[in-house]
C-alpha positions in Angstrom: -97.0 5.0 -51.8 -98.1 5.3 -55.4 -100.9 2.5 -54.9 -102.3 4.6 -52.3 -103.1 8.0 -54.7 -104.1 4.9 -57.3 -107.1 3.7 -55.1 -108.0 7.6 -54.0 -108.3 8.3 -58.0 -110.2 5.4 -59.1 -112.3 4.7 -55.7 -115.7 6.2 -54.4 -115.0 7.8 -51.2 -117.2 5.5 -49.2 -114.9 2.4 -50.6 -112.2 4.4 -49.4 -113.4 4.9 -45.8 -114.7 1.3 -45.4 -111.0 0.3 -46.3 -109.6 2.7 -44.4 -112.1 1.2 -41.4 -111.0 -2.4 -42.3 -107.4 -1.9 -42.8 -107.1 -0.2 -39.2 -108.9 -3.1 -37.6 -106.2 -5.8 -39.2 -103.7 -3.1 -38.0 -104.7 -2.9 -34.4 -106.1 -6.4 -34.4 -109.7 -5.1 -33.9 -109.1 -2.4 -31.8 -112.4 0.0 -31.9 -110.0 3.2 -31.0 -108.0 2.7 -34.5 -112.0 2.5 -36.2 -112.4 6.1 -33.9 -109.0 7.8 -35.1 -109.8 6.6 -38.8 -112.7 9.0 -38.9 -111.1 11.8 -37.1 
């Protein structure tokens, strides 16, 4: 998982979280709970 501490180095946090939001909605196919648990 070396690509992920690559993006947490050279990212702002906000990119982080809105990939974080768009990965889990690709993941669960949309679901809004995945969206929920990413920002738990």
């Amino acid at each position: 998982m070396d690509w992920v501490l690559l993006i947490l180095e050279n990212m702002d946090l906000k990119i982080i979280l809105n990939f974080m939001v768009l990965y889990s909605m690709i993941w669960s196919g949309g679901d809004e709970n995945a969206i929920r648990v990413t920002f738990m």
